[in-house]
C-alpha positions as CSV (number, residue, x, y, z in Angstrom):
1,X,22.7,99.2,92.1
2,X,22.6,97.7,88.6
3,X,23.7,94.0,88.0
4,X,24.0,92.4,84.7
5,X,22.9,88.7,83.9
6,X,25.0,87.5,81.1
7,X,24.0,84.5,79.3
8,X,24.5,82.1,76.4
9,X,24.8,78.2,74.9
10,X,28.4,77.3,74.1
11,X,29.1,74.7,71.3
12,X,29.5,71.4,73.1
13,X,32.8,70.7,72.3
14,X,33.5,74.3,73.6
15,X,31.7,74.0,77.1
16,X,34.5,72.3,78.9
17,X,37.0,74.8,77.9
18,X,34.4,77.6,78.8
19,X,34.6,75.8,82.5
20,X,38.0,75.8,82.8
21,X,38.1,79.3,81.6
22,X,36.0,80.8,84.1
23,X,37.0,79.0,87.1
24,X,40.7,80.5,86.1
25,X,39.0,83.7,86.4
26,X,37.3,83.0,89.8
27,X,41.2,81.8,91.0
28,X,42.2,85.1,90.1
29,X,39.5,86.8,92.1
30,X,40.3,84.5,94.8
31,X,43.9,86.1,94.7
32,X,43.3,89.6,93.6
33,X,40.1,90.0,96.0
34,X,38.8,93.3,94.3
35,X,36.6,95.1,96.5
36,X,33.1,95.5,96.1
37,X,32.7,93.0,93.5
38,X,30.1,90.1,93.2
39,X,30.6,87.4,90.4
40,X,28.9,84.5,90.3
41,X,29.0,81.5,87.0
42,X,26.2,79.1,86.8
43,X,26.6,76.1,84.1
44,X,22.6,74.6,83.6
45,X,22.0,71.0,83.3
46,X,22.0,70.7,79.5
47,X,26.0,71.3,79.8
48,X,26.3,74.0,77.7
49,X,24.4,76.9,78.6
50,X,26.0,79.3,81.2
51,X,25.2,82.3,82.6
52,X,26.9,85.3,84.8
53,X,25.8,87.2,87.1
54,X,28.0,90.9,87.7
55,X,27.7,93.3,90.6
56,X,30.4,95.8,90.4
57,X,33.4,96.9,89.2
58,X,36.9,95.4,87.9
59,X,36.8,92.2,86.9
60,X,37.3,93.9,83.1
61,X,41.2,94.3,84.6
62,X,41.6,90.7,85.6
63,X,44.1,88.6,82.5
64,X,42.0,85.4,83.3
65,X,39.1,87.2,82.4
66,X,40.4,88.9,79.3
67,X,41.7,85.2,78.2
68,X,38.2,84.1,78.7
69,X,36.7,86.9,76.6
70,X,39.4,86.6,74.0
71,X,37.9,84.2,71.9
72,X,34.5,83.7,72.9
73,X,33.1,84.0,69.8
74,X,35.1,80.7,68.7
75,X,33.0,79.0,71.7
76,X,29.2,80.3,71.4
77,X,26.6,78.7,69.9
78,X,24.5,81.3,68.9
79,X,24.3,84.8,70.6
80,X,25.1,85.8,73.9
81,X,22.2,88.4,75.9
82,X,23.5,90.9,78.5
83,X,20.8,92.4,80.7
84,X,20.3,95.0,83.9
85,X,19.1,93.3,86.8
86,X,18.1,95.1,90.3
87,X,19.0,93.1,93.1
88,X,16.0,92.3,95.3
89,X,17.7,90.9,97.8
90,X,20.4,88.2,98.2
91,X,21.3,85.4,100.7
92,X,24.0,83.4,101.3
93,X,23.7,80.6,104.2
């Protein structure tokens, strides 16, 4: 199964807002509980780079996540890479 590893720097006056965006979308998720679905959101140490990691289907249907993609262009700082990714394995302790 193909995963995609989304990343990008947001402005830094724009990271906070990206935080609060995505952890409304991982509240949803928390709700909604979509099956088959893997999400993770990692924010690095320099504050303002983050980056996604997607296995699966639906989280194009959640609202949160459509308000989080509605005006992420407003909050980048530069451009954003998408890539395939093969899962090699995964734990979780």
């Amino acid at each position: 199964m193909s995963t995609a590893v989304i990343r990008y720097r947001t402005r830094p006056e724009a990271a906070e807002e990206n935080q609060r965006l995505v952890e409304n979308v991982f509240a949803e998720l928390a709700a909604a509980a979509p099956p088959g679905l893997r999400y993770s959101t990692f924010r690095l140490a320099d504050g303002v780079t983050f980056v996604h990691v997607l296995d699966g289907a639906g989280l194009p249907e959640l609202a949160a996540f459509q308000e989080f993609q509605r005006a992420i262009g407003d909050r980048l700082d530069g451009d954003l890479t998408r890539e395939d990714a093969t899962v090699i394995g995964s734990y979780t302790g």
